[in-house]
C-alpha positions as MATLAB code, in Angstrom:
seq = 'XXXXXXXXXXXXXXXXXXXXXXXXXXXXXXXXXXXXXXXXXXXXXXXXXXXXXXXXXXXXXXXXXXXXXXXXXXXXXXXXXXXXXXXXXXXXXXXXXXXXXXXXXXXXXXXXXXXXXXXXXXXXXXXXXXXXXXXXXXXXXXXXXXXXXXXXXXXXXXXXXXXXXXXXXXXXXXXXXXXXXXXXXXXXXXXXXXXXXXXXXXXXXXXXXXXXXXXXXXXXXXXXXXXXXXXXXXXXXXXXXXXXXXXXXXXXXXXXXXXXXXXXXXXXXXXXXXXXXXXXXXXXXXXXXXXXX';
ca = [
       0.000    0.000    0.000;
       0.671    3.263   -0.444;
       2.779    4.882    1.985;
       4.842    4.224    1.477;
       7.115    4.698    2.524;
       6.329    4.041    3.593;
       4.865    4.029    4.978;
       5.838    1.589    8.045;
       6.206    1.721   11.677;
       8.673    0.441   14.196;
       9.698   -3.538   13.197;
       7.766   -3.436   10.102;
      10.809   -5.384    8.011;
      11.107   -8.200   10.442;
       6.907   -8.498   10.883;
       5.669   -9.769    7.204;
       2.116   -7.956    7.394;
       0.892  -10.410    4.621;
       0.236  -13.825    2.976;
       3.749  -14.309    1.450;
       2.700  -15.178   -2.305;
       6.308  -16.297   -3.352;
       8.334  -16.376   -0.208;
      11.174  -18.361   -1.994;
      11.505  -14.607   -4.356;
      12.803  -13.018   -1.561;
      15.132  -12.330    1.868;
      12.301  -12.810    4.423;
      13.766   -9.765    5.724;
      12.412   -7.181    3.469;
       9.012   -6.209    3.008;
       9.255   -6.091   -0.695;
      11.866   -4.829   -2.825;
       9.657   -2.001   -4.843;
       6.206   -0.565   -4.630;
       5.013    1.761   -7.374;
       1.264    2.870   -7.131;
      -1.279    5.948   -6.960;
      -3.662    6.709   -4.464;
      -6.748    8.743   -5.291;
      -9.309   10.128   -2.353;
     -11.913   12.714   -1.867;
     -13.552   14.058    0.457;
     -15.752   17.656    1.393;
     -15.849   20.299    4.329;
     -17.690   19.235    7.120;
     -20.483   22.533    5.271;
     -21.134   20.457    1.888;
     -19.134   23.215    0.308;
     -15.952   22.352   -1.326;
     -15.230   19.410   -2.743;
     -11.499   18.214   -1.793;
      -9.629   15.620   -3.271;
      -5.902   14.729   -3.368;
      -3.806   11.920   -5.297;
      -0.316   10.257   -3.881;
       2.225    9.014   -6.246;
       4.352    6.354   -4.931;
       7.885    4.938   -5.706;
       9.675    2.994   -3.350;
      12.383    0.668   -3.573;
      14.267   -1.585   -0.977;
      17.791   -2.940   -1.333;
      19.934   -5.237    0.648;
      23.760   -5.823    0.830;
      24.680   -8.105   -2.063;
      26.714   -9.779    1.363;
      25.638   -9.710    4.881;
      27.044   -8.386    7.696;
      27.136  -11.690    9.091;
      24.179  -14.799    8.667;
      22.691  -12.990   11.943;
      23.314   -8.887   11.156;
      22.045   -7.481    7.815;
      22.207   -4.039    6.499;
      19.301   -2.622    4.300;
      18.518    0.932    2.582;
      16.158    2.116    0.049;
      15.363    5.274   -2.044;
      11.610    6.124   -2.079;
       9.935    9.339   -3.441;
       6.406   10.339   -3.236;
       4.255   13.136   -5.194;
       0.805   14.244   -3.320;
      -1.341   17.063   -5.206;
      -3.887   18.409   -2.867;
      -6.918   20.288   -4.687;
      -8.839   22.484   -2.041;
     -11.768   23.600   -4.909;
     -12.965   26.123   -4.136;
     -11.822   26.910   -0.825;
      -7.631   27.812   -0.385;
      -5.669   27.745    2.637;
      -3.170   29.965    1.978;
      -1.288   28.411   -0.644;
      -0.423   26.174   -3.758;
      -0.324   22.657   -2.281;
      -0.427   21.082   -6.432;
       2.910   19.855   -6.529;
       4.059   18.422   -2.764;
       6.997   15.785   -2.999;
       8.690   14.003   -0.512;
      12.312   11.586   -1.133;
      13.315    9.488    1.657;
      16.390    7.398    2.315;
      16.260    4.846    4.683;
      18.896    2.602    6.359;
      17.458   -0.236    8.233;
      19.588   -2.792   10.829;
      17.935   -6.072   11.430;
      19.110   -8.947   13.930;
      17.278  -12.196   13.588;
      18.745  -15.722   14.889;
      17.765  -19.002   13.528;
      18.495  -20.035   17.552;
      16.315  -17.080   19.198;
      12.660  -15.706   19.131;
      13.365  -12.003   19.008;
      14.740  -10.220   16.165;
      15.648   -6.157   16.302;
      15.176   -3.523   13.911;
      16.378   -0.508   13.902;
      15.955    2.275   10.940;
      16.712    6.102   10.289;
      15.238    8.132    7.524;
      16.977   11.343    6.043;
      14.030   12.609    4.420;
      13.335   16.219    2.132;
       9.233   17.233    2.314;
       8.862   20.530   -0.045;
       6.968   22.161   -2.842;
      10.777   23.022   -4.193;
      10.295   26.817   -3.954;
      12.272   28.643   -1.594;
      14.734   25.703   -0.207;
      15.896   25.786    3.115;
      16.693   23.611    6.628;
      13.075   23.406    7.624;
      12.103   21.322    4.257;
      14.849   18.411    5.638;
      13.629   16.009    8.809;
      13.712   12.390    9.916;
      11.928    9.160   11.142;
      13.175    6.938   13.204;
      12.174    3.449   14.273;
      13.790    0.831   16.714;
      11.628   -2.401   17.531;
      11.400   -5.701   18.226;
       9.178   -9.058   17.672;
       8.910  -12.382   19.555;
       8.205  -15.289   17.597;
       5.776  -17.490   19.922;
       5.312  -19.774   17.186;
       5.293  -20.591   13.520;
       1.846  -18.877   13.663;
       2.134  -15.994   15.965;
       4.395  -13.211   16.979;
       4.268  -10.131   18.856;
       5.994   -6.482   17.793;
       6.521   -3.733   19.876;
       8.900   -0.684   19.677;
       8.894    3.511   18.938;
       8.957    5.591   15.778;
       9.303    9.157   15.480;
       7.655    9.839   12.314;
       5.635   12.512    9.619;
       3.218   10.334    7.902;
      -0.137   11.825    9.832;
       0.052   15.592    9.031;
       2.633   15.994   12.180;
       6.117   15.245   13.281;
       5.606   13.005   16.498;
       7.201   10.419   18.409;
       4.582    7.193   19.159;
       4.850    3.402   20.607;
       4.514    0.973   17.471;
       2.664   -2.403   18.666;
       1.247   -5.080   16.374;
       1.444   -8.457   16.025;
       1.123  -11.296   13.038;
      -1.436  -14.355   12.883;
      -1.390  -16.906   10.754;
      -3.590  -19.926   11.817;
      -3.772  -21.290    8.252;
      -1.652  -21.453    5.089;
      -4.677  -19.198    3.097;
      -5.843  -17.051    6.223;
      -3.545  -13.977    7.834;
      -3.913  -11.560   10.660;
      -2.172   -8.226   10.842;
      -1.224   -5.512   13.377;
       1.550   -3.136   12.681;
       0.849    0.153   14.484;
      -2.290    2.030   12.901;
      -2.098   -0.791    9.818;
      -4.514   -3.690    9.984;
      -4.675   -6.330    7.175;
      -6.919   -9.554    7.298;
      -6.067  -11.455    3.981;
      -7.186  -14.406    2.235;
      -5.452  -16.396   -0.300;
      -8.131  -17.984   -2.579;
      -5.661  -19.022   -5.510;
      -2.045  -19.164   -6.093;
      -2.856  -16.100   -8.381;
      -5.189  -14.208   -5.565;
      -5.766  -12.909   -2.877;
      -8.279  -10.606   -0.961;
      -7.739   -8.091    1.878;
      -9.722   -6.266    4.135;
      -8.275   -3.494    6.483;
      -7.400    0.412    7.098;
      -4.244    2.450    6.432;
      -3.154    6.376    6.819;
      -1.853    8.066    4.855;
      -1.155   12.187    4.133;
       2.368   13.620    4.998;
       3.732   17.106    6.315;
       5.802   20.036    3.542;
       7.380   22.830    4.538;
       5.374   25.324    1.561;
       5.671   29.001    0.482;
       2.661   30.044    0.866;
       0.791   33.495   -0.687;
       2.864   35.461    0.601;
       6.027   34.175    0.583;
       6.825   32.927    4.015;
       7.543   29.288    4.553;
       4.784   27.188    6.524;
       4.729   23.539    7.293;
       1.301   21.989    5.810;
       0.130   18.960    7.106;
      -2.386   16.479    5.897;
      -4.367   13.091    7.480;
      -6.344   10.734    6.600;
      -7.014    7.110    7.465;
      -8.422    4.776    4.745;
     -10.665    1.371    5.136;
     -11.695   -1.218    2.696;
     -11.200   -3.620    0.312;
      -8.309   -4.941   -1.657;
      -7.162   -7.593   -4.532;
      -3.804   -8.709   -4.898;
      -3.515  -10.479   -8.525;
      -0.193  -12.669   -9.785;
       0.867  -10.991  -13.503;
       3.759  -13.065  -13.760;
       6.347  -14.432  -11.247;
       7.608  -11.514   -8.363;
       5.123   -9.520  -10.274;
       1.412   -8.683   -8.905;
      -1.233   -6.172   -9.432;
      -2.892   -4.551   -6.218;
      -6.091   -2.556   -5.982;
      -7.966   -1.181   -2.773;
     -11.248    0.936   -2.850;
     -12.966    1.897    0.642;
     -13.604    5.163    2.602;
     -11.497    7.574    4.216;
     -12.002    9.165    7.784;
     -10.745   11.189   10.535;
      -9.419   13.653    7.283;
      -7.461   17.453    8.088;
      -5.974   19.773    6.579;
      -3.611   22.560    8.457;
      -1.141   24.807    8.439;
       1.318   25.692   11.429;
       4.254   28.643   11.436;
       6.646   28.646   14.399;
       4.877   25.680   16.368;
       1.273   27.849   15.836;
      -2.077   26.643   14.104;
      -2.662   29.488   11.241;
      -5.068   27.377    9.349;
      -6.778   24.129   10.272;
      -9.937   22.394    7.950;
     -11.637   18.965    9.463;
     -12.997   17.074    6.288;
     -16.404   15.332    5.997;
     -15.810   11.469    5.490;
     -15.039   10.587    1.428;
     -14.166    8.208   -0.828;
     -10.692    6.590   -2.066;
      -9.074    3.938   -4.813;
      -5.823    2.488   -5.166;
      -4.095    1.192   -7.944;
      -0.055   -0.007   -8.061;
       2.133   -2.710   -8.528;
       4.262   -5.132   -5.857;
       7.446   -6.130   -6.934;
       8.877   -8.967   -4.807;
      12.507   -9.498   -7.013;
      14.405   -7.022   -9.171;
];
C-alpha cells in the first residue's frame, strides 16, 4: 500500500504484514523490494461546500547488501519518493499545495537468529518534504524506528517498539505495537501500528484483503505570501483490496474503501494558522508489488 514509505512503523521489516505469495523470491527480511502505485481520495468540508480531493504518487524501492554483515546482522537501505497534489476547490488555505513531494532514504539494521525468538530492527530516515520553492533547513527532517518481535510460534508473533515519524500531518514520536497471525496457510492476521490487514489467499494467483491504512504527509510550503509554513495532511483509509499474480515476483494490487478522521492545516513557528476537518469521502488504489528485481 501506499505509503509508502512508507509508509511503516517500528519492526515493520522483520513483521511480514501479509500472505507471502512467493516467499522463496525473496530475503524474508524485506518487506518487498519495490512498490510503485497511486492513491486517489476525496472528500468535502464538514459545510457540503468544497469538494477536496488529493492523489499520492508512490515509488519505493528496498535494497539489501549483495553480502551480509554476518548470517545474523544485515544491512538494508532504500530510495523512495512520493508526489501528493492536494486540490482544495474552491476553498484555499493559503497556498499552492499542487505539486508536494517528498524523497526518503532509509537505512534499516535487522538482527534475527535461527536459535532465538526475538529479532531487532532498527531504521533512520533522512528525508526532504517541499513544494521546491524557496529551499531551506526546515524542508529536511527524519523518522526513526527501533523495535522488536517475539516469535511465539510458527503462527504468531508479537511487535513492539517507537517511531518518530511525519506520515499523519505531524512530526511526532509514538509506541509501534502489532502483532502477526497466521492460523492457516490461506488465512492472515495483521497488526503493525495504525495498519490492519486480514487477507485471504483464494488461488495461487489471488488474494483478498480487508483493512485500514493512513496516509497524508507534512511540507514545509511558500505560501501566498512568501513565508515558509509547514502543511500537514491526514487521513485514514478502510476497505477492500485484490492482490492479482501478472507473472512471477510480479502482482497487481487494488484497494477501494472510505477515508475518515481527514485534516488539513497549516502551522508557522509551532502555531495553528489554518486548520480544515474534512467530511468522510471516498478513495481507490491502484499499483504494482514487486517482490525481485
Amino acid at each position: 500500500m501506499i505509503q509508502v514509505s512508507s509508509i511503516f512503523l517500528a519492526s515493520s521489516l522483520l513483521a511480514i504484514a501479509r500472505i507471502d505469495p512467493e516467499p522463496e523470491n525473496r530475503s524474508p527480511m524485506t518487506a518487498m523490494p519495490g512498490r510503485f502505485g497511486v492513491l486517489f481520495g476525496g472528500a468535502s468540508q464538514e459545510s457540503g461546500e468544497n469538494n477536496f480531493n488529493w492523489e499520492q504518487l508512490t515509488l519505493q524501492g528496498g535494497f539489501g547488501l549483495r553480502k551480509p554483515i554476518n548470517d545474523e546482522l544485515k544491512l538494508f537501505y532504500g530510495v523512495n519518493y512520493r508526489f501528493t497534489r492536494i486540490n482544495e476547490g474552491e476553498g484555499s488555505s493559503g497556498a499552492d499545495l499542487s505539486h508536494l513531494h517528498d524523497l526518503i532514504v532509509p537505512f534499516s539494521l535487522v538482527y534475527d537468529s535461527s536459535n532465538s525468538p526475538w529479532s531487532f530492527f532498527a531504521q533512520v530516515s533522512g528525508q526532504i518534504a517541499t513544494d521546491f520553492n524557496d529551499m531551506s533547513s526546515d524542508d529536511f527532517d527524519y523518522s526513526a524506528r527501533l523495535g522488536t518481535q517475539y516469535k511465539f510460534s510458527d503462527t504468531f508473533s508479537l511487535n513492539f517498539g517507537a517511531a518518530r515519524v511525519r506520515n499523519f500531518g505531524d512530526a511526532m514520536v509514538l509506541p509501534a505495537l502489532g502483532c502477526i497471525w497466521q492460523p492457516t496457510n490461506d488465512w492472515s492476521f495483521t497488526i503493525l501500528g495504525p495498519r490492519i490487514t486480514l487477507s485471504h489467499q483464494l488461488s495461487d494467483r489471488l488474494i483478498i484483503r480487508g483493512g485500514g491504512f493512513p496516509t497524508g504527509g507534512l511540507w514545509n510550503v511558500e505560501d501566498n505570501t512568501g513565508n515558509a509554513v509547514d502543511y500537514g495532511f491526514a487521513s485514514y483509509n478502510a476497505g477492500l483490496g485484490i492482490d492479482f499474480k501478472l507473472r512471477r515476483g510480479i502482482w497487481l494490487t487494488a484497494w477501494a474503501g472510505a477515508n475518515f478522521a481527514n485534516e488539513l492545516r497549516a502551522e508557522k513557528n509551532g502555531n495553528t494558522i489554518f486548520e480544515e476537518d474534512l467530511d468522510n469521502g471516498f478513495f481507490s488504489y491502484l499499483g504494482i508489488n514487486l517482490y525481485e528485481w
